[in-house]
KELO-436758 format. One record per residue: residue in one letter; x, y, z of N, C-alpha, C, CB in turn. Coordinates in steps of 0.1 Angstrom, whole numbers, plus 5000, padded with zeros to 4 digits. Glycine has a CB too. Example, Ala and Ser with C-alpha at 12.3 -4.5 7.8 and 13.67 -1.06 7.14 Angstrom:
REM KELO-436758
A513249435078512349555078513249675078511349555090;S512849785071513749895071512950005079514149945057;
REM end
This chain:
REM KELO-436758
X356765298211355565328202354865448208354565208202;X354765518199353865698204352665648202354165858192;X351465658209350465678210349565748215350265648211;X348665768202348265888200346265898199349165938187;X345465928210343665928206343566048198342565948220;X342865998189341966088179340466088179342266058166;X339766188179338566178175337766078165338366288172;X336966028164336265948156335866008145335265888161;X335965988133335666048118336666158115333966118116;X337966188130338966258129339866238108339966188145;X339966378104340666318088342166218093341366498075;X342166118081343266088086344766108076343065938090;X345766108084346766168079347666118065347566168089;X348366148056348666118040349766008049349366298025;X350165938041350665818039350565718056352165848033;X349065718057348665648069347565518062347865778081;X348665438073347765288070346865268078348465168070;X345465298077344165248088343865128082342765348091;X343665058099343064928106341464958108343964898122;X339964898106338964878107338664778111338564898101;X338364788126337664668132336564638129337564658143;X336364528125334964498117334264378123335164448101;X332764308125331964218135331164158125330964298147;X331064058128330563938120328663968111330663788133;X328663928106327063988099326764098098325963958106;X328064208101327364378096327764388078328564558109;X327164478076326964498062328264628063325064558058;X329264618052329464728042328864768033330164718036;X329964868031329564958018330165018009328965038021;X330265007994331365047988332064977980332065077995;X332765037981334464957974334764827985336265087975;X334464938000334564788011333864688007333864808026;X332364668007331564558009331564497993330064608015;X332064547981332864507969333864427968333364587964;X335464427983336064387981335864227990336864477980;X334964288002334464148010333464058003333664178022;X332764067994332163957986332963927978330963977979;X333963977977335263877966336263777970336163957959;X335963767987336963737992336063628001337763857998;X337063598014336263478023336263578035337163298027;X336263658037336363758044334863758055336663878034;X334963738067333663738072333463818082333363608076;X334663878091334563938098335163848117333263988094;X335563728111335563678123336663678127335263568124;X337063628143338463688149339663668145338763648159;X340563728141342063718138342063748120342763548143;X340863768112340763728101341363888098339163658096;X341863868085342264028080342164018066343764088085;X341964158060341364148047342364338043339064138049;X343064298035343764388031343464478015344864318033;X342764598016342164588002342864757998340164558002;X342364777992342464907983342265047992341164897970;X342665137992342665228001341065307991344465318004;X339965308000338865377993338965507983337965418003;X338565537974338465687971338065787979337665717961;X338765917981338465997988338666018002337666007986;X340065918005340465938020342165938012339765798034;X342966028023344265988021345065858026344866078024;X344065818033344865648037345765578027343565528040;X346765528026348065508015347165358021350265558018;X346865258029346565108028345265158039347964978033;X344165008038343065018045343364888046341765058040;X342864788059342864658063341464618073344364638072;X340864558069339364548078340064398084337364528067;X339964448102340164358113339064288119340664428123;X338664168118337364068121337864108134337263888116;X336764108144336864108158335363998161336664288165;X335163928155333463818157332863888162333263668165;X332163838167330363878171330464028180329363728184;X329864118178329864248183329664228197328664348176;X328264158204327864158214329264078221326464088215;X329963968217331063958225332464058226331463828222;X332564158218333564198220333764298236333664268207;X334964248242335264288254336464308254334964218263;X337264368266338564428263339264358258339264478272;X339864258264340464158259340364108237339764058270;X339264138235338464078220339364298215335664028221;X339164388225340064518211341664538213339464708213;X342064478225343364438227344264358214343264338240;X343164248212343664108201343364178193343063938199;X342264258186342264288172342764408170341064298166;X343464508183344364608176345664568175344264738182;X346064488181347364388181347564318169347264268193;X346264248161346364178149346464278141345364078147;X345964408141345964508129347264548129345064638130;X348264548145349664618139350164528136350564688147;X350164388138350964288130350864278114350464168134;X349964288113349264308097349964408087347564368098;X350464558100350764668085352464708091349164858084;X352764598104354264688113355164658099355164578133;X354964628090356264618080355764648064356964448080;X354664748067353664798057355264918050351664898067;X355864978059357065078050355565238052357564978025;X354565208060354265358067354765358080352765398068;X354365498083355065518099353665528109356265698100;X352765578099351665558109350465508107351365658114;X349865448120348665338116347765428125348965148121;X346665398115345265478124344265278129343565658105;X343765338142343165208143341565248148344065108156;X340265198137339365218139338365138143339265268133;X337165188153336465118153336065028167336765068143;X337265048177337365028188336165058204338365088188;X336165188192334665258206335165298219333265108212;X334465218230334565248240335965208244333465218246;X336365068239337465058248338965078235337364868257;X338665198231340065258225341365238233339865408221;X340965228247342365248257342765078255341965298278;X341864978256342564918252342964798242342564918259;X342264918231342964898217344064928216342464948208;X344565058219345665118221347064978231345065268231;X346464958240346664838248347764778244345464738249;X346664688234347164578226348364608213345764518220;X348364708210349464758199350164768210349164908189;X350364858221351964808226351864738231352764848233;X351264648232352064478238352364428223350664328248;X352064438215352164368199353464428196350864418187;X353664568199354664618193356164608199354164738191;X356164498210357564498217358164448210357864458230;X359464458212360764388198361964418209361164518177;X362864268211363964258219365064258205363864108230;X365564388202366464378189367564418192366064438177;X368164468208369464528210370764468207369464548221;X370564348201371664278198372064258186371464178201;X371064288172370864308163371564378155369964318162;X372764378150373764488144373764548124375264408147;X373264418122372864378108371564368099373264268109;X370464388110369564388105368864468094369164378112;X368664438080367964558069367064608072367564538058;X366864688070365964808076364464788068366764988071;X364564698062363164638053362264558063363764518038;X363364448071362864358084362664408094363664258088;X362764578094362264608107360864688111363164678112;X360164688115358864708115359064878116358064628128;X357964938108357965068101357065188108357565048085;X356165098118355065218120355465228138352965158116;X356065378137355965488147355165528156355965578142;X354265548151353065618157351765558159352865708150;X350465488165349865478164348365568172350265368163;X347465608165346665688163345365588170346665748147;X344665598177343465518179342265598178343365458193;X341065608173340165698173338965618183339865728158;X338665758189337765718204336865868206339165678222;X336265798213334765888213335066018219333365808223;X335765988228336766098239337666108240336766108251;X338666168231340266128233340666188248341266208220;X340166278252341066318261341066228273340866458263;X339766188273339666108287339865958281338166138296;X339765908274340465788268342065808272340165788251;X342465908271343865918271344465938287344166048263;X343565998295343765958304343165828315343866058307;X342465748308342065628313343465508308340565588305;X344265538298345565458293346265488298346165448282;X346365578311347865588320348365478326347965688331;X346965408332347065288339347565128328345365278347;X347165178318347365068307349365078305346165128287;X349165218299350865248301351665188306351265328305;X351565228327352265178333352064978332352165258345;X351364968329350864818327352364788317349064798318;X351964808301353064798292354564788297352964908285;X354264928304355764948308356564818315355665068319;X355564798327356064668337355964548328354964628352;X355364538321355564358309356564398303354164298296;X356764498296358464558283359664508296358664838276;X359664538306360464518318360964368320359564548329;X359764308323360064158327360164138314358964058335;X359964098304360064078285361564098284359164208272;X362264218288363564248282364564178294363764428280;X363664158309364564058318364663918312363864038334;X363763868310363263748305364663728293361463768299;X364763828281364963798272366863798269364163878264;X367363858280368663888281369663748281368663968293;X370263788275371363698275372163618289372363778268;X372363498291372563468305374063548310372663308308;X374963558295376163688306376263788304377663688307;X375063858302374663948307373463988316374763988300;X372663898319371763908331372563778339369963878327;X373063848351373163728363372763788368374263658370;X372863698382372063748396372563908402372463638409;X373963938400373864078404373564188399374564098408;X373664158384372764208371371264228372372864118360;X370764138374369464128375369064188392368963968371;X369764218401369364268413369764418411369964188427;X370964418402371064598398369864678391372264628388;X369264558383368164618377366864648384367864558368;X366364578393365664558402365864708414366064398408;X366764738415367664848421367064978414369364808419;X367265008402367265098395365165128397368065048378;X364665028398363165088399363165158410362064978399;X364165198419363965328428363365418424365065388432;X363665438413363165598408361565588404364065648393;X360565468405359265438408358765498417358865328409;X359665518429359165498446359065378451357865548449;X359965238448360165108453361265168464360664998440;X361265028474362065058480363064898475361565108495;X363664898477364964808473366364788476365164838463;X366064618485366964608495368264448488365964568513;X368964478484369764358481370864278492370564398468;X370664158493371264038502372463978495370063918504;X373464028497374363918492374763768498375563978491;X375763698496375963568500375963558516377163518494;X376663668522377263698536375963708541378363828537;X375163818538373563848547373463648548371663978534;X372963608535371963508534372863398544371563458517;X374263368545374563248555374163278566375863208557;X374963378571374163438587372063418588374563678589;X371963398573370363378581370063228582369063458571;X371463148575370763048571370562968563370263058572;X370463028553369763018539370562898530369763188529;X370762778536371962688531370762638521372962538544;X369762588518369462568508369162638496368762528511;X369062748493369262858481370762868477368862998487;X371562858490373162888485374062798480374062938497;X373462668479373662548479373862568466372662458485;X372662568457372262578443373362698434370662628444;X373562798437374762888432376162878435374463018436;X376462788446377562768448378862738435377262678458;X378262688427378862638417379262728408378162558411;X378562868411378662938401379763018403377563018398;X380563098395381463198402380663358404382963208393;X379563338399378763498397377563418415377463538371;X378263538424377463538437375963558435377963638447;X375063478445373963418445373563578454373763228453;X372063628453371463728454369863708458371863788443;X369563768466368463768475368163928473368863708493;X366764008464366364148465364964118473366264218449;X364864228479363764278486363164398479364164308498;X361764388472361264508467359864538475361064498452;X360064668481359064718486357964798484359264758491;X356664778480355864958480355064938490354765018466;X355165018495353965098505353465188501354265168516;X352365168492351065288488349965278497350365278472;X349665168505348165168514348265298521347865038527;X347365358528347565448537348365458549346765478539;X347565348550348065308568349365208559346565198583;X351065258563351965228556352165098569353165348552;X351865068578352464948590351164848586352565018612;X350264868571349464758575349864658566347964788576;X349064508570349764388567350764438552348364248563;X351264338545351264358532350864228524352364408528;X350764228509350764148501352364108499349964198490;X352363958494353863938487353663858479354963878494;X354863878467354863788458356663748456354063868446;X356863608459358063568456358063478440358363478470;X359663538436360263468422361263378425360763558412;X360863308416362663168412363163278402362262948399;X364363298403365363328394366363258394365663448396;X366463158387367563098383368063158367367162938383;X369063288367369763298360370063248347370163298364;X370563148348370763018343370562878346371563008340;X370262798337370062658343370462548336368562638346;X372062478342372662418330372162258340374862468326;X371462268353371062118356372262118367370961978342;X373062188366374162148374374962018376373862168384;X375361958383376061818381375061678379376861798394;X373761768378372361598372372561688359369861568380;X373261768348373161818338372761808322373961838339;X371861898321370761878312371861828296369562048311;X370461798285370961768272371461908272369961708260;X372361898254372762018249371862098245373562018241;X370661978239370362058233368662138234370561988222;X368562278235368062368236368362428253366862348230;X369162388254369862418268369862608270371862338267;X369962648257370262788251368862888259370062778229;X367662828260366462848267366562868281365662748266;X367062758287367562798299367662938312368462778296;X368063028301368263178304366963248308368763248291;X365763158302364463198309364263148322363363148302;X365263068328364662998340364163108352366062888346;X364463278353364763318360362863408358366263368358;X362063348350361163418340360163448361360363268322;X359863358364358963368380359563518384359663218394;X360963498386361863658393361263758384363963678391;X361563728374361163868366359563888362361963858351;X358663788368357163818366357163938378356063658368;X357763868388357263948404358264108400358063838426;X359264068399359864268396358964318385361964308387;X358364258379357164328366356164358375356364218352;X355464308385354264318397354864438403353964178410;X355564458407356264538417356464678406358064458423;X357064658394356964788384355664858385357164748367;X354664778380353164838377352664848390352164738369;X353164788399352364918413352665008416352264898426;X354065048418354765148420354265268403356465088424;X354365178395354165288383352465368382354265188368;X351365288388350165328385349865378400349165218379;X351265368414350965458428349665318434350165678425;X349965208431348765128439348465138454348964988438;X346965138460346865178470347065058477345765258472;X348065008477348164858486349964878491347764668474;X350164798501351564738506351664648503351864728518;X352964588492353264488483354664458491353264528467;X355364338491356464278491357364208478356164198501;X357864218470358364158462359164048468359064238454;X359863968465361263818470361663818457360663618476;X363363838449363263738445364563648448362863758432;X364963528441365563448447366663448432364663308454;X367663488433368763528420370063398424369563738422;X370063328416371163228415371363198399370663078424;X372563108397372563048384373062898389373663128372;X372762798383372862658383374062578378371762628376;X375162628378376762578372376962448379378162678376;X377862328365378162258371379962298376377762148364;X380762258387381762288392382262228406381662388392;X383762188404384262118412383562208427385962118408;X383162308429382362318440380762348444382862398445;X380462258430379162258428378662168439378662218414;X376762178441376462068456375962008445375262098473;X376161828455375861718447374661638452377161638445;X374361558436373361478442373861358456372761378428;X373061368467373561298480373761378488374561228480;X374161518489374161638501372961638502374761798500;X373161678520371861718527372361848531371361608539;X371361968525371562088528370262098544371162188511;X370762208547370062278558369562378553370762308570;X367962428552366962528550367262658562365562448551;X366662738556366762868569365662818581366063058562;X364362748569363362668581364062608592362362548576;X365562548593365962418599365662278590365362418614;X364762288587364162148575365362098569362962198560;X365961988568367061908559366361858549367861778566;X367461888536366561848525367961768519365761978515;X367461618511368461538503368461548490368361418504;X369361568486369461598474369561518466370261658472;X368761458457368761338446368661388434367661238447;X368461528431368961608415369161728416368161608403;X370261758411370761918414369761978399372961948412;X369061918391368561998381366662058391368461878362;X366661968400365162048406365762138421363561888411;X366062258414367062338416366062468423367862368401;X364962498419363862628421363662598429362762688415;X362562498433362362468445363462508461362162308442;X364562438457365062498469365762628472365762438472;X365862698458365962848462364962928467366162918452;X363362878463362162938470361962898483360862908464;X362362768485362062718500362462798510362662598503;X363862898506364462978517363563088515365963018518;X363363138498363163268500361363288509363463348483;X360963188505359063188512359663198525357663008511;X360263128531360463118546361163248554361162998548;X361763328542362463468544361363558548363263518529;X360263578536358963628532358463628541358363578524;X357763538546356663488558357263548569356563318560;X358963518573359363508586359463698589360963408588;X359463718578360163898577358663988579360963948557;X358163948571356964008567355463968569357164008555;X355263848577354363838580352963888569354563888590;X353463868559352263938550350763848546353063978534;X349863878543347963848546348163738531346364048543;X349063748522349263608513350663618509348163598498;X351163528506352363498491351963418481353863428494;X351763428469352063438458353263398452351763528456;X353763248446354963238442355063178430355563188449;X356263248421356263218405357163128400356463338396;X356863078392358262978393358462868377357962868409;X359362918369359262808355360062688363360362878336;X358662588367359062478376359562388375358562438380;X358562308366358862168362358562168345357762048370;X358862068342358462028327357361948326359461948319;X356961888339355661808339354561898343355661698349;X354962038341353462078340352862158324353362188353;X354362138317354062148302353161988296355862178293;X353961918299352961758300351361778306353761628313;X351161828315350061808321348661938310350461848339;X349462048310348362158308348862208290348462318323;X350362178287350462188271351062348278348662168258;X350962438270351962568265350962678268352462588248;X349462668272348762818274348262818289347262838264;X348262718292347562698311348962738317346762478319;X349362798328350062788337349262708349350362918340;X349662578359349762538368349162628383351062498366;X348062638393347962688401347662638411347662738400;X348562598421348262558433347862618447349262498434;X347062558455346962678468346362598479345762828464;X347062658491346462618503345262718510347662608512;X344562788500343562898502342362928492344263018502;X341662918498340362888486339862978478339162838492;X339763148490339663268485340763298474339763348496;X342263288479342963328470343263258458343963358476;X342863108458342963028447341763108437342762858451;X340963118443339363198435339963338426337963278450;X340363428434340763528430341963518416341263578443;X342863438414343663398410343363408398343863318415;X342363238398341663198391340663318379340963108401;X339963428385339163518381339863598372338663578393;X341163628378342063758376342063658364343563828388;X342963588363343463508354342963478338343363388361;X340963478343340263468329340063608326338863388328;X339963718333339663858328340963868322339263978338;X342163858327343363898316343763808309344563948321;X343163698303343063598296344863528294342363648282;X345263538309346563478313345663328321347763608325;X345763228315345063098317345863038330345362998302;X345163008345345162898350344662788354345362898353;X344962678357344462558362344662538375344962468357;X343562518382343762498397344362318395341862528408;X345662318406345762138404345662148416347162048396;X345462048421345461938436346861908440344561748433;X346761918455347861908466347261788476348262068475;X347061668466346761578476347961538481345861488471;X347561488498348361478509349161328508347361498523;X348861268502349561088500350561138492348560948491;X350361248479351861198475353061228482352061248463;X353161298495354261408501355061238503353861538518;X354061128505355361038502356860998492354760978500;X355961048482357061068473358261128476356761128465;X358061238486359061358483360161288503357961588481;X359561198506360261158517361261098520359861128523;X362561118533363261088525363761028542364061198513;X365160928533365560798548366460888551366260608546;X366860968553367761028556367861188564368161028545;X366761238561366561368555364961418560366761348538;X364661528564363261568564362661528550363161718567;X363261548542362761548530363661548517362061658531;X363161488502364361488493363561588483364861318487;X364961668472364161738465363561748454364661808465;X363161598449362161588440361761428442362561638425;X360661438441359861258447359661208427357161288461;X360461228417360361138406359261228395359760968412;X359061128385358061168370357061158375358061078355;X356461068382354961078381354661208393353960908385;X353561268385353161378396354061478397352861328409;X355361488388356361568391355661698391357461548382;X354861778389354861918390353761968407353961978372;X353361828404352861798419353361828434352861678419;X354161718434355161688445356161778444355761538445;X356361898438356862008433356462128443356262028420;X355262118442354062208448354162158465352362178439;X353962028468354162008476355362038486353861928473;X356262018485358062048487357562168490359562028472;X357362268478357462428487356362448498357162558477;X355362388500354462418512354662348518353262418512;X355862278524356862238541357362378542358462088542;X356862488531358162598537357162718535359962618526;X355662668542354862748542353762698555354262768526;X353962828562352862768576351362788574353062858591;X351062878581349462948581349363038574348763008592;X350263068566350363148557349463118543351663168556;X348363198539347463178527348963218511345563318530;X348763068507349963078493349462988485351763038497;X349963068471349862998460350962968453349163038454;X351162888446352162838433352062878422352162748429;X352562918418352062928402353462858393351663128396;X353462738386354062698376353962738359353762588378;X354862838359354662918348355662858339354863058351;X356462748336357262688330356162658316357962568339;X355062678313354062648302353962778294352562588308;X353962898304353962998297354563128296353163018298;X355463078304356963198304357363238289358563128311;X357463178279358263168267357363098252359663068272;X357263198243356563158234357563128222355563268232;X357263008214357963008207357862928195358762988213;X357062928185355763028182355163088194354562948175;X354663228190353063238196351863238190352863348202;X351063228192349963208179348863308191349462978174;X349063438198348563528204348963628199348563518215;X348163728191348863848192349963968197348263858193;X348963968209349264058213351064038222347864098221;X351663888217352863828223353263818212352763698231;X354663888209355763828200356163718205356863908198;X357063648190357563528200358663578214358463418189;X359163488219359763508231359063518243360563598231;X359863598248359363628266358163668265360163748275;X356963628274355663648274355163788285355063498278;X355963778298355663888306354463788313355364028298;X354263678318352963598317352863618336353163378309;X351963678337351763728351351763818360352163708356;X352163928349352264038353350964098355353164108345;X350264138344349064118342347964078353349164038332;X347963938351347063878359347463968377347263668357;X348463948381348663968396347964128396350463948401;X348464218390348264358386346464378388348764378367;X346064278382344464278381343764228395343764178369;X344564128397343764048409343764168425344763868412;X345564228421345464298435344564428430347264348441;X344264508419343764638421342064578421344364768407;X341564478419340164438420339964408434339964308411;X340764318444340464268457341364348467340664108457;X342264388463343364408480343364598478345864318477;X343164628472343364758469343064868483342364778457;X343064958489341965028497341665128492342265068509;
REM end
């Protein structure tokens, strides 16, 4: 999508469809305020009102965008209503949309049209050219284009890193495996990442029998990337980290799931691809911080040399873990990679993503992501970041009685303590593989994957759900 600032009352161009953001109780005038007393039209959020293009402008369609109450509109409120205006005209059969009315935060009105406007169609050979969305260009009009325009560089690289994880997220599982998805991870060199990949051989010599455990089954080799930026000044100081589950695929392995919507699966890897989206947008916007990326690249096959329920794997920690279902599978690929993280890097937090359980779709439904923490500051921060980029979490509890659950006669530990509390004792399991180290969880299995979305600025599919939030939390608190 080209985007483009224009001046405010700028003429607008012959066969251009403009979007008007409009606030609840203001008055029109015209043919406008003619066609809103004919209608139910009020001005309130998501509402759209599609009418007659006025006399005396060349606009080919006009559409007045409700944004509600003026005094609440905030970035987030011109994000959703320039997002809802391109939904409204992307199959209008113009090429360009003018979006008005935005004001101050035109950057991120602008914003919200490319997040609205991503489309995973590379697979698409057949599609009529009627079903495909028509507008090219979009035009925002702002008080200052030029410096509007250069306030959206930072929005850009933003876009850029969510279209990233979105098109990781969305890939087919044979064609994204683990060494697929670490080649891609590879290619953000040209950011100024630095980018180190682990194959099977590094990871035994370290150890890592619980991660390798889980891919063994697969014939596509299990993969450990290391993504680096060093933008702080002082490049030797601590860093931030953020570790992913990438499970490739996830067929449950020999506990193996139903058939059906098994086809989803392919998102399991959605955590890996939140943190290479974190890692895009710092390196893309030059963040003044030292970041660590992890992620943890496997696929979940069942196979005569798949590990079974009843092995007791060995952790890089040394920790023995029993295996009573090969489908709670992430967990023990993070268990090595946190303990990789921590042991390597010593870094001031981690941060870990992960489409976990299904009991935390039970618990919070499809818009909360799950957040757990052994840190009060960084649970806060989280939390904060979370409502400014209106990427929703829930702080849950790591109370200490249930680790019963997860204990085992055999074994330091087994790798899932049952249904009740399952997203719980989840959370729990990975912090035996976390010391003094300040970490959080994040169970994104609620919001990795939209399907409906009933958010704008998210086509259905891959959400990009974290990128965002982490992006905000580090350039607000860790920054120098």
């Amino acid at each position: 999508m080209d985007i483009q600032f224009v001046a405010a009352g700028a003429a607008v161009p012959a066969k251009c469809a403009v979007a008007r953001i409009v606030f609840e109780g203001e008055a029109h005038t015209g043919a406008v305020a003619q066609a809103v007393a004919a209608s139910r039209f009020t001005g309130g959020k998501g509402q759209t009102l599609d009418i007659l293009a006025p006399q005396g402008t060349d606009a080919a369609r006009l559409v007045l965008v409700g944004a509600g109450k003026r005094e609440a509109f905030d970035a987030v409120g011109a994000e959703n209503a320039a997002a809802t205006a391109y939904n409204a005209l992307k199959a209008s059969g113009l090429e360009v949309l003018r979006v008005e009315g935005a004001g101050a935060l035109a950057a991120n009105a602008a914003f919200g049209v490319r997040l609205a406007s991503y489309r995973f169609d590379r697979y698409r050979t057949k599609e009529p050219a009627e079903k495909k969305p028509s507008i090219l260009r979009t035009e925002v009009a702002a008080d200052d284009p030029d410096g509007t325009l250069t306030a959206f560089a930072d929005f850009a690289a933003l876009a850029d890193a969510i279209s990233f994880t979105r098109d990781l997220v969305s890939e087919p599982p044979n064609v994204l495996y683990p060494a697929e998805f670490a080649r891609r991870a590879k290619a953000l060199e040209t950011l100024g990442l630095e980018v180190e990949i682990l194959g099977e051989a590094e990871m035994m010599k370290l150890g890592m029998g619980s991660l390798l455990a889980v891919g063994q089954g697969s014939i596509r080799e299990s993969q450990l990337v290391v993504m680096k930026w060093m933008g702080a000044a002082d490049k030797s100081a601590q860093p931030i980290a953020f570790v992913g589950k990438g499970v490739c695929f996830d067929t449950g392995g020999i506990s193996i799931k139903p058939a059906e919507n098994m086809e989803d699966m392919k998102w399991d890897m959605g955590g890996a691809g939140t943190v290479a989206g974190v890692m895009h947008v710092l390196a893309g916007r030059k963040a003044k911080v030292n970041a660590i990326g992890i992620l943890g690249l496997v696929e979940n096959m069942p196979d005569g040399n798949s590990y079974r329920p009843g092995d007791v794997l060995t952790s890089m920690s040394g920790q023995t873990i029993e295996v009573v279902n090969t489908d709670a599978e992430g967990r023990l690929v993070l268990a090595d990679a946190l303990w990789y993280c921590q042991d390597r890097f010593k870094p001031k937090f981690m941060v870990d993503l992960a489409t976990l359980t299904g009991a935390i779709i039970i618990a919070l439904g499809n818009d909360l992501a799950g957040c757990y923490a052994n840190n009060e500051e960084l649970a806060s921060n989280l939390l904060e970041a979370g409502k400014a980029e209106d990427e929703g979490l829930w702080r849950m509890p790591l109370p200490d009685a249930y680790n019963k659950q997860i204990d085992s006669m055999i074994a330091d530990m087994k790798n899932t303590g049952g249904r009740p509390g399952g997203s719980i004792t989840a959370a729990l399991f990975l912090q035996r593989y976390v010391n003094n180290v300040p970490w959080a969880h994040l169970d994104i299995a609620s919001t990795a994957w939209k399907k409906p979305s009933s958010v704008p600025t998210v086509p259905d599919g891959a959400v990009g759900f974290g990128v965002r939030l982490l992006n905000r939390m580090v350039r607000d608190k860790y920054e120098g």
